[in-house]
N, CA, C and O atoms as a Tripos MOL2 file, in Angstrom:
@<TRIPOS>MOLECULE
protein
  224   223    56     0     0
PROTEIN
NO_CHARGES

@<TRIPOS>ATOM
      1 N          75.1080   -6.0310  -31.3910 N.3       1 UNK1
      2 CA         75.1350   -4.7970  -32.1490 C.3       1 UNK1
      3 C          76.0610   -4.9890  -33.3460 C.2       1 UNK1
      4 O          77.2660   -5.2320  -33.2780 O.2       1 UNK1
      5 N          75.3320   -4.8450  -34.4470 N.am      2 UNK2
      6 CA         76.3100   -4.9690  -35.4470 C.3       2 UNK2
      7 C          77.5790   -3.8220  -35.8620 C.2       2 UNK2
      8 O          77.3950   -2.6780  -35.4470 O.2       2 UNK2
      9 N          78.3690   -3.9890  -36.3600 N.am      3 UNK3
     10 CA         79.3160   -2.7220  -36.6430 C.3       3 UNK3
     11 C          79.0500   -2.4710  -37.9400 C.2       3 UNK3
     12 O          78.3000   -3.2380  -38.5460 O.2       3 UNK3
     13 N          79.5540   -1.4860  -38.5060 N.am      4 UNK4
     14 CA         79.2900   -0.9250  -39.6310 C.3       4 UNK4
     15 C          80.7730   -0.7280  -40.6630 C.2       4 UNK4
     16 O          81.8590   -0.1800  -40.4720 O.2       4 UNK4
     17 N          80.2410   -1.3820  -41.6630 N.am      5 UNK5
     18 CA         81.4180   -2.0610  -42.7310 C.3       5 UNK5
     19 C          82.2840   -0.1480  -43.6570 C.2       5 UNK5
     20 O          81.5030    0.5770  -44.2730 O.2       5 UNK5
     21 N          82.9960    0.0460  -43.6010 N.am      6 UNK6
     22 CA         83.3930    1.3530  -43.8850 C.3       6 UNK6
     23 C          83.2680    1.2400  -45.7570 C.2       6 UNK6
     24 O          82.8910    2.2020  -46.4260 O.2       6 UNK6
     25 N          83.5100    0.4080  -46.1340 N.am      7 UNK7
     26 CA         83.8020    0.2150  -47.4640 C.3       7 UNK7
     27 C          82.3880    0.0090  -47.9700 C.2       7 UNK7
     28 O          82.2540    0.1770  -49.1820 O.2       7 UNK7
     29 N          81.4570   -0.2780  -47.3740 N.am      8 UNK8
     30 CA         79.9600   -0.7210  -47.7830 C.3       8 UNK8
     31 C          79.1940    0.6100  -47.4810 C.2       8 UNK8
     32 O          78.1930    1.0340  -48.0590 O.2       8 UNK8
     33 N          79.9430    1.2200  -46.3610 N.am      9 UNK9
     34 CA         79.1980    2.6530  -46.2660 C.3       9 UNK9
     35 C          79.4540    3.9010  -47.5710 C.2       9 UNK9
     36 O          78.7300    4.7650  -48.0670 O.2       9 UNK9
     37 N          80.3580    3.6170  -47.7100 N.am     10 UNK10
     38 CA         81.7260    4.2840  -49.0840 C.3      10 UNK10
     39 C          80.1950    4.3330  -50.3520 C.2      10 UNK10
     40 O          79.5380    5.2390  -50.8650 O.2      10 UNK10
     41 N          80.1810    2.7210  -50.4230 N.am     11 UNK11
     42 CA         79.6360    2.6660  -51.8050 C.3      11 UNK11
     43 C          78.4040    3.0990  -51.5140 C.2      11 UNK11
     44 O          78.3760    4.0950  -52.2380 O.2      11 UNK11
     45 N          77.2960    3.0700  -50.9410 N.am     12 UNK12
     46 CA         76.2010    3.6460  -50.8510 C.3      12 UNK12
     47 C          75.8760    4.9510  -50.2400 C.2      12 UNK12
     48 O          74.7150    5.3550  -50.1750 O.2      12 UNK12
     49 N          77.0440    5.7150  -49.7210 N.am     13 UNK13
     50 CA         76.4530    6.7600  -49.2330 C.3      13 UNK13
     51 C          77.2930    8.2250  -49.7670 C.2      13 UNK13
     52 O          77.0210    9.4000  -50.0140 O.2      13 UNK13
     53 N          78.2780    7.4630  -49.7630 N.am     14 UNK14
     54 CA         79.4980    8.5090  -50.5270 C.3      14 UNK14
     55 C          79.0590    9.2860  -52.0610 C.2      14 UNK14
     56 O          78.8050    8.6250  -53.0690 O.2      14 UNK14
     57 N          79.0340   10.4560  -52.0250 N.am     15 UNK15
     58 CA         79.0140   11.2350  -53.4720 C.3      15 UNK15
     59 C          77.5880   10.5020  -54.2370 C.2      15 UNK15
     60 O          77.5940   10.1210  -55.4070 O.2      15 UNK15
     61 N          76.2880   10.3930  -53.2260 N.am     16 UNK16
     62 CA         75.6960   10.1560  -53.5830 C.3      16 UNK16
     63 C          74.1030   11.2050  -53.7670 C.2      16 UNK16
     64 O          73.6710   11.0380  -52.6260 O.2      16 UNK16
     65 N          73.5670   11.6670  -54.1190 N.am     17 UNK17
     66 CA         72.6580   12.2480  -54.2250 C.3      17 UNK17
     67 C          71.0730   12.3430  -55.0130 C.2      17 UNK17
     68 O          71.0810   11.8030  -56.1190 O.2      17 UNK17
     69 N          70.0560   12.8030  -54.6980 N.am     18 UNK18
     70 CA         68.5480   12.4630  -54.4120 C.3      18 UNK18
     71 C          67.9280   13.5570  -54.8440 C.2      18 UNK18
     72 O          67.8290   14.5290  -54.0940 O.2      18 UNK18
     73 N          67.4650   13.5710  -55.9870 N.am     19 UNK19
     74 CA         66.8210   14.6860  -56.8830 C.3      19 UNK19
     75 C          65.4950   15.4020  -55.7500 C.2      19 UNK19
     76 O          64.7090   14.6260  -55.2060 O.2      19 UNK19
     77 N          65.4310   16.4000  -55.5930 N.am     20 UNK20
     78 CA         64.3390   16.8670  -54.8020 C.3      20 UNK20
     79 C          63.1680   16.7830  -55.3060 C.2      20 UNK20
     80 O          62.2480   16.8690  -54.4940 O.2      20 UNK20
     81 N          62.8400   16.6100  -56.6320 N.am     21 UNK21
     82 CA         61.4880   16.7170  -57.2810 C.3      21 UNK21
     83 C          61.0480   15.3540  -57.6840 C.2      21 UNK21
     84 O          59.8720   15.0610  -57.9020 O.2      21 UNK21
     85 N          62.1320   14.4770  -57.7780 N.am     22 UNK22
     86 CA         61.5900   13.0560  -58.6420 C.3      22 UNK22
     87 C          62.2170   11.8750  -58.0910 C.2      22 UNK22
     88 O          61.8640   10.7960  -58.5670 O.2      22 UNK22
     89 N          63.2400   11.8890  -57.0080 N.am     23 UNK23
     90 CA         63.5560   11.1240  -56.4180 C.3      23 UNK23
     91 C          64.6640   10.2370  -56.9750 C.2      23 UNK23
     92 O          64.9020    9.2100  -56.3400 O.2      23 UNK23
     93 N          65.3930   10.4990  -58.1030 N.am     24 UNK24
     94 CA         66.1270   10.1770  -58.8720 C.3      24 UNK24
     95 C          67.3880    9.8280  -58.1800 C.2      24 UNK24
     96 O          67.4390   10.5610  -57.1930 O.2      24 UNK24
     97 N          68.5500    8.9740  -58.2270 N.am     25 UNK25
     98 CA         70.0400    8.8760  -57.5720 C.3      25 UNK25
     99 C          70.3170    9.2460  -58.7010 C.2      25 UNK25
    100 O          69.8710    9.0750  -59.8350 O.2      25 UNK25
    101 N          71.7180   10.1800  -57.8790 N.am     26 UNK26
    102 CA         73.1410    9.9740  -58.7690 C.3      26 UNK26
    103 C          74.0520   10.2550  -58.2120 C.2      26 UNK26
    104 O          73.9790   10.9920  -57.2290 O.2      26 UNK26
    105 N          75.3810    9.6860  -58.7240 N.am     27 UNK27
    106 CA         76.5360    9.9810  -57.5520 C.3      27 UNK27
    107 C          76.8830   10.7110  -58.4190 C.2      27 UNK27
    108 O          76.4970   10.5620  -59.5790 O.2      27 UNK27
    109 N          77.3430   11.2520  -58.2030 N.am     28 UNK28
    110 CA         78.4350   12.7970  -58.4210 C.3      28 UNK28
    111 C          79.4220   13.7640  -57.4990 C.2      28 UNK28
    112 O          79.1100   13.8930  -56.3160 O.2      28 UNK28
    113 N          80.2260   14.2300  -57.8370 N.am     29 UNK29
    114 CA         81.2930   15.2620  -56.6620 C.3      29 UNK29
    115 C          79.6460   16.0270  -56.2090 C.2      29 UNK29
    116 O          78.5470   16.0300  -56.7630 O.2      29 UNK29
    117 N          80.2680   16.7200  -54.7250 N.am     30 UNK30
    118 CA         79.2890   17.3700  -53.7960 C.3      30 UNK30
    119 C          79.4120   18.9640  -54.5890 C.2      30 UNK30
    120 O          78.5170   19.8090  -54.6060 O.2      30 UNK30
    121 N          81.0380   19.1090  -55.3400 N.am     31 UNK31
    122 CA         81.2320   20.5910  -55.4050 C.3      31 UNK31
    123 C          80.3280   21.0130  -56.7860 C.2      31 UNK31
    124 O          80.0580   22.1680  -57.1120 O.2      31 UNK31
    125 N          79.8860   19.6340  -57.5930 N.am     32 UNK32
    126 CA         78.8840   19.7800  -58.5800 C.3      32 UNK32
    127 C          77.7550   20.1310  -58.5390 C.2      32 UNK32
    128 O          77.1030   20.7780  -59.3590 O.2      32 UNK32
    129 N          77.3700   19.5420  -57.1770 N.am     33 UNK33
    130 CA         75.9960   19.8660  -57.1130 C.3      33 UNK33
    131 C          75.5970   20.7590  -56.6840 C.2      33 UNK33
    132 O          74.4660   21.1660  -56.9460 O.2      33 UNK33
    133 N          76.9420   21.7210  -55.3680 N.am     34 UNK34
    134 CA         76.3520   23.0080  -55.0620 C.3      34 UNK34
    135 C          76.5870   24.4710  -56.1160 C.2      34 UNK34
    136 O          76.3400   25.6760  -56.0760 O.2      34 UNK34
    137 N          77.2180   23.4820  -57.0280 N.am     35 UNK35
    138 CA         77.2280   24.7570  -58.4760 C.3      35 UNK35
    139 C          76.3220   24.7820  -59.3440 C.2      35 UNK35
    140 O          76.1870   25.7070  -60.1440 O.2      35 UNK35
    141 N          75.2890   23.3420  -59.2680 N.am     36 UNK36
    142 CA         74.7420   23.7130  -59.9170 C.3      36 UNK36
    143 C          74.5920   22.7230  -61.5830 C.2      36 UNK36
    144 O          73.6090   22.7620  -62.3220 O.2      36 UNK36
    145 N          75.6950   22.0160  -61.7870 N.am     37 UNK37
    146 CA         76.4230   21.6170  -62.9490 C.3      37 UNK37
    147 C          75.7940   20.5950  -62.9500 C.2      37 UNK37
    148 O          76.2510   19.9450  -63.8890 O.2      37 UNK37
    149 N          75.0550   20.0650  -62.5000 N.am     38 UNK38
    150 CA         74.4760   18.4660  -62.0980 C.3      38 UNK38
    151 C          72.8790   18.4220  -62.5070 C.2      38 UNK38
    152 O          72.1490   18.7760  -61.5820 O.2      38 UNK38
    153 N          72.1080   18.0000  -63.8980 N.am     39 UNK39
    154 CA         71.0240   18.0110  -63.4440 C.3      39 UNK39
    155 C          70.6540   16.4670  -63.6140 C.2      39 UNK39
    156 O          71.3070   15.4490  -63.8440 O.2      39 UNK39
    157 N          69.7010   16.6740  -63.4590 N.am     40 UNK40
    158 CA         68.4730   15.1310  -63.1730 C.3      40 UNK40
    159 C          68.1500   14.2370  -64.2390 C.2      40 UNK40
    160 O          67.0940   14.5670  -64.7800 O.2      40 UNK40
    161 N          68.5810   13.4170  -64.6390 N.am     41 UNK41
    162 CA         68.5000   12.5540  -65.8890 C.3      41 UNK41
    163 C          66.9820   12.3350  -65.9470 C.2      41 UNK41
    164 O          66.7130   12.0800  -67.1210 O.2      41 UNK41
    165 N          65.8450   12.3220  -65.1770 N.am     42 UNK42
    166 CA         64.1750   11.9470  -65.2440 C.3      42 UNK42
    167 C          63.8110   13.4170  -65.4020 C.2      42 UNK42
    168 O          63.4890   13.6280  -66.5720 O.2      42 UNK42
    169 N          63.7570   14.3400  -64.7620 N.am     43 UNK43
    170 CA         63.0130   15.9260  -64.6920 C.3      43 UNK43
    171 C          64.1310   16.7650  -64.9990 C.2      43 UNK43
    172 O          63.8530   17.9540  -64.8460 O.2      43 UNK43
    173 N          65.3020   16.5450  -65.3800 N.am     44 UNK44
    174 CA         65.9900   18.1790  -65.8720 C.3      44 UNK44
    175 C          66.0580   18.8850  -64.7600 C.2      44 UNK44
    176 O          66.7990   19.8120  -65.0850 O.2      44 UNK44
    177 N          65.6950   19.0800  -63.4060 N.am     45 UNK45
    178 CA         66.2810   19.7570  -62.0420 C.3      45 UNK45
    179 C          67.2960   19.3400  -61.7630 C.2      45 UNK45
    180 O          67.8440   18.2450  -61.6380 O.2      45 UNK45
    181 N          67.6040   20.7900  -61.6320 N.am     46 UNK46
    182 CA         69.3240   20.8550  -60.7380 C.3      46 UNK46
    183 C          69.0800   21.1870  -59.0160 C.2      46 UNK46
    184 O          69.9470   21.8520  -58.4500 O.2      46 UNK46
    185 N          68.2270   20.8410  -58.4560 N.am     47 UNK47
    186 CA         68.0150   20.6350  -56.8500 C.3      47 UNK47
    187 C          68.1340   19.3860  -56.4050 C.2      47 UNK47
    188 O          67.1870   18.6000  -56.4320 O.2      47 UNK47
    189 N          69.3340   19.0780  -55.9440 N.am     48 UNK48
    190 CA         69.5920   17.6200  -54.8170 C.3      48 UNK48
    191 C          69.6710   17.8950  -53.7790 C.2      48 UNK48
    192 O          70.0500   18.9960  -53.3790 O.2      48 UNK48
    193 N          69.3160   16.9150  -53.0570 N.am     49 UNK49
    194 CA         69.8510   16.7580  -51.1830 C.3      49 UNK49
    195 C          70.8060   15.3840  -51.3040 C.2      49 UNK49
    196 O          70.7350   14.4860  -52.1430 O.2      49 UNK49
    197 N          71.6150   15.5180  -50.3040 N.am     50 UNK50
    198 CA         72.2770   13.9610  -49.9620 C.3      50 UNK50
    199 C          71.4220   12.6550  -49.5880 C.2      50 UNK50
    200 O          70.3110   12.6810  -49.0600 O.2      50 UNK50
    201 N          72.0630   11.6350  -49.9180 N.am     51 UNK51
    202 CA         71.4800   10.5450  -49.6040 C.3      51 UNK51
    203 C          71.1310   10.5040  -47.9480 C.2      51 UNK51
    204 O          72.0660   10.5720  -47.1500 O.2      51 UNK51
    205 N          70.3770   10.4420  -47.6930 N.am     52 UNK52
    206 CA         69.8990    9.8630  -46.1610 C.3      52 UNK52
    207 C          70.5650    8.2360  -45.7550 C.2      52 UNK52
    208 O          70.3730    7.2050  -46.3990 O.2      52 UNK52
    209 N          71.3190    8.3780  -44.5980 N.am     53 UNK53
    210 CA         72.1940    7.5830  -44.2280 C.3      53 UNK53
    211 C          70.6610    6.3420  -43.1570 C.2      53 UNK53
    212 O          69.7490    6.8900  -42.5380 O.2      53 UNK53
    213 N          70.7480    5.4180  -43.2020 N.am     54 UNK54
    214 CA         69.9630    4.5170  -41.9100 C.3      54 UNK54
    215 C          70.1440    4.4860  -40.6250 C.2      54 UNK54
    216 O          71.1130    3.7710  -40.3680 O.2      54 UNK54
    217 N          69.4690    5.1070  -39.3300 N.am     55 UNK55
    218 CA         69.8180    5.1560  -38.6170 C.3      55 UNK55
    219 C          69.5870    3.8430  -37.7600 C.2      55 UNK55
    220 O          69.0960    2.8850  -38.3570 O.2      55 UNK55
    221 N          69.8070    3.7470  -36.8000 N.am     56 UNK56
    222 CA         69.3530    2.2780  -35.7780 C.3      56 UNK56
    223 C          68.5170    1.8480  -36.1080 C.2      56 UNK56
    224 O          68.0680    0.8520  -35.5410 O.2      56 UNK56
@<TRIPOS>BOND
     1     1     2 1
     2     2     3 1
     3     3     4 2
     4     3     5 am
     5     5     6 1
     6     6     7 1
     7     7     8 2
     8     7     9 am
     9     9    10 1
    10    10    11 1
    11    11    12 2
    12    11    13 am
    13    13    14 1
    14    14    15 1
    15    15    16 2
    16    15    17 am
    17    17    18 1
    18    18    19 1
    19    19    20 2
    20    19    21 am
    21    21    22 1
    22    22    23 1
    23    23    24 2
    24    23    25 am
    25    25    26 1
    26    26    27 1
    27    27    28 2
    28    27    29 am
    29    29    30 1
    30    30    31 1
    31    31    32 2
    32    31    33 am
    33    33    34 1
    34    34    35 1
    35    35    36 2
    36    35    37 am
    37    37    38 1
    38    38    39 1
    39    39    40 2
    40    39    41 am
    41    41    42 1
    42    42    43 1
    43    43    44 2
    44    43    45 am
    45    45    46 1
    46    46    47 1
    47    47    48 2
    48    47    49 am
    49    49    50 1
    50    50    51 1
    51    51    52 2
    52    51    53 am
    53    53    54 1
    54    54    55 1
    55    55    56 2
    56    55    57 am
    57    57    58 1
    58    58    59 1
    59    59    60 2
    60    59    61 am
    61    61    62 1
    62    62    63 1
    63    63    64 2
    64    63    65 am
    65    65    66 1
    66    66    67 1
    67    67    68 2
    68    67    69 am
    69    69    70 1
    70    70    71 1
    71    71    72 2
    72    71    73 am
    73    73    74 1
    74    74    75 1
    75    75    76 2
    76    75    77 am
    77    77    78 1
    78    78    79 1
    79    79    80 2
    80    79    81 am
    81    81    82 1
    82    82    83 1
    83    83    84 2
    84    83    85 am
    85    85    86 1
    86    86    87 1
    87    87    88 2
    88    87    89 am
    89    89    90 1
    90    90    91 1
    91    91    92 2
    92    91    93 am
    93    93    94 1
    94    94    95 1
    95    95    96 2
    96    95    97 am
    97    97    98 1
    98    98    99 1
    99    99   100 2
   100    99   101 am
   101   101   102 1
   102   102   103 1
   103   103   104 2
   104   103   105 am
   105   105   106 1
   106   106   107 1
   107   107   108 2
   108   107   109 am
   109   109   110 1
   110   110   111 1
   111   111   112 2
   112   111   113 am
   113   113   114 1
   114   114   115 1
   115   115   116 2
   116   115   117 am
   117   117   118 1
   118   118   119 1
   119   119   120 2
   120   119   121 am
   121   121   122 1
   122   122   123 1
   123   123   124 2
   124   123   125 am
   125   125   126 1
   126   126   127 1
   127   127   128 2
   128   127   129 am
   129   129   130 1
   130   130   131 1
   131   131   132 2
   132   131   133 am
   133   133   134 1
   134   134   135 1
   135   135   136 2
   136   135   137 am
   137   137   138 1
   138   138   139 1
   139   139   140 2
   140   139   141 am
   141   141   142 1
   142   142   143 1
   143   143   144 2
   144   143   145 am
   145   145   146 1
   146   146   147 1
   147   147   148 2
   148   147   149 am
   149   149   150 1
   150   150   151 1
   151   151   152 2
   152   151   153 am
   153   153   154 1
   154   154   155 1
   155   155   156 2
   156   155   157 am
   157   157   158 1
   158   158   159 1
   159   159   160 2
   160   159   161 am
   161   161   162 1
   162   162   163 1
   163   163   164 2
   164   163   165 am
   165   165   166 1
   166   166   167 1
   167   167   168 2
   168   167   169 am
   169   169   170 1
   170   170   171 1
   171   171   172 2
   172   171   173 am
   173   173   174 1
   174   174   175 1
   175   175   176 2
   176   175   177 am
   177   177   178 1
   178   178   179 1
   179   179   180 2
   180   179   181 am
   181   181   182 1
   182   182   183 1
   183   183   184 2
   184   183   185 am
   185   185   186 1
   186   186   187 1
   187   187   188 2
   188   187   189 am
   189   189   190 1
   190   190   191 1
   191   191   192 2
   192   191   193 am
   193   193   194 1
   194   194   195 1
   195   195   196 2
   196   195   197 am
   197   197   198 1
   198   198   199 1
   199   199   200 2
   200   199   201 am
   201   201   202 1
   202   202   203 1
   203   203   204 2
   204   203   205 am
   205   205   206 1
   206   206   207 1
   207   207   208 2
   208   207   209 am
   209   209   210 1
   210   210   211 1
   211   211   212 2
   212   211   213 am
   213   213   214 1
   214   214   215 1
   215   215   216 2
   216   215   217 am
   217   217   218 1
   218   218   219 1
   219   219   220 2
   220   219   221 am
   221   221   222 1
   222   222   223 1
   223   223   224 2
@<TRIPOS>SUBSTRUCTURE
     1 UNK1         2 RESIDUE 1 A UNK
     2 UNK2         6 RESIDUE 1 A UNK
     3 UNK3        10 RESIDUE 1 A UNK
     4 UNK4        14 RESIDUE 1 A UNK
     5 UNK5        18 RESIDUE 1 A UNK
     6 UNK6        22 RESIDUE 1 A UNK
     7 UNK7        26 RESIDUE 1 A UNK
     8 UNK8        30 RESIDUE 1 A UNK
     9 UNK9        34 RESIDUE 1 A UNK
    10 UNK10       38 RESIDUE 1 A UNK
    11 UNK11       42 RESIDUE 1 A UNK
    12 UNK12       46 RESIDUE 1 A UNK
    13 UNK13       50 RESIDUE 1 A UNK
    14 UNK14       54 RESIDUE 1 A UNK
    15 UNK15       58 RESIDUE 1 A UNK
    16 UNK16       62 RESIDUE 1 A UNK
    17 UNK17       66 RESIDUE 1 A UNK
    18 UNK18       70 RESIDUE 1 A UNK
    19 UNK19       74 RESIDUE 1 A UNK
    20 UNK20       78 RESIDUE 1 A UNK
    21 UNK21       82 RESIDUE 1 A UNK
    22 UNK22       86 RESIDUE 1 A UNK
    23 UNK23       90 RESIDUE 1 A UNK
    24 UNK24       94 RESIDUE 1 A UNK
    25 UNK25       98 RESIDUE 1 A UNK
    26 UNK26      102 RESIDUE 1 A UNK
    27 UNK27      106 RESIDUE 1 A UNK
    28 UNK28      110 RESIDUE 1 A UNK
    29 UNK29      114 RESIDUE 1 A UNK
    30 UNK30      118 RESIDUE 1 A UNK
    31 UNK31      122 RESIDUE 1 A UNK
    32 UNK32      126 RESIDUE 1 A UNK
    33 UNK33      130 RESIDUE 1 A UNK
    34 UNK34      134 RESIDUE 1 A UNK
    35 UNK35      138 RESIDUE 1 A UNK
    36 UNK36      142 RESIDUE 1 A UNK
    37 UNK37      146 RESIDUE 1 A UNK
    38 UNK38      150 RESIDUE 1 A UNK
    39 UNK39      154 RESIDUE 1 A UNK
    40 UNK40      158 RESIDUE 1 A UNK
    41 UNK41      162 RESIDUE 1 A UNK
    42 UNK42      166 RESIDUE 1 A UNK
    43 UNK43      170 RESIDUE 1 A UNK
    44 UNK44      174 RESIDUE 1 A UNK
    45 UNK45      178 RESIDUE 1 A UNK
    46 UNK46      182 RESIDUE 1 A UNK
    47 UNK47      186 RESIDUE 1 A UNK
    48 UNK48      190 RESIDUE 1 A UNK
    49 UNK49      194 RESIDUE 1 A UNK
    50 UNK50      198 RESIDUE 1 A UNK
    51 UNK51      202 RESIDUE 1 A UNK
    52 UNK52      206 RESIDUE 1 A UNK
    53 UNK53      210 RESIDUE 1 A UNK
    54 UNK54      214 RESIDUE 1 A UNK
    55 UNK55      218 RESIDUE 1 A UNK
    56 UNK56      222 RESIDUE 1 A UNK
C-alpha cells in the first residue's frame, strides 16, 4: 500500500478548482470563489467545484 506524499497532495489538490461549465483549473483562495470574485479564463463563469481528490 502506498502512502501518500503530503507535499505532492499540497500541490495538486490544495486551492485548486474546476470550472463547472468548461472544465477549466485554477488555483485560487476557496474564500474567492465562494464570493464570487473568481471567473473562468475559457467561458467567463464564476461557478467552480473543488478539485476531485483520487480515491483507491
Amino acid at each position: 500500500m502506498a502512502t501518500k506524499i503530503p507535499t505532492a497532495q499540497n500541490r495538486m489538490f490544495k486551492n485548486v478548482f474546476v470550472c463547472k461549465n468548461c472544465g477549466q483549473k485554477i488555483r485560487t483562495d476557496s474564500v474567492r470563489v465562494i464570493a464570487q470574485k473568481v471567473k473562468c479564463r475559457r467561458c467567463d463563469k464564476k461557478v467552480f467545484r473543488p478539485k476531485k481528490t483520487k480515491k483507491k
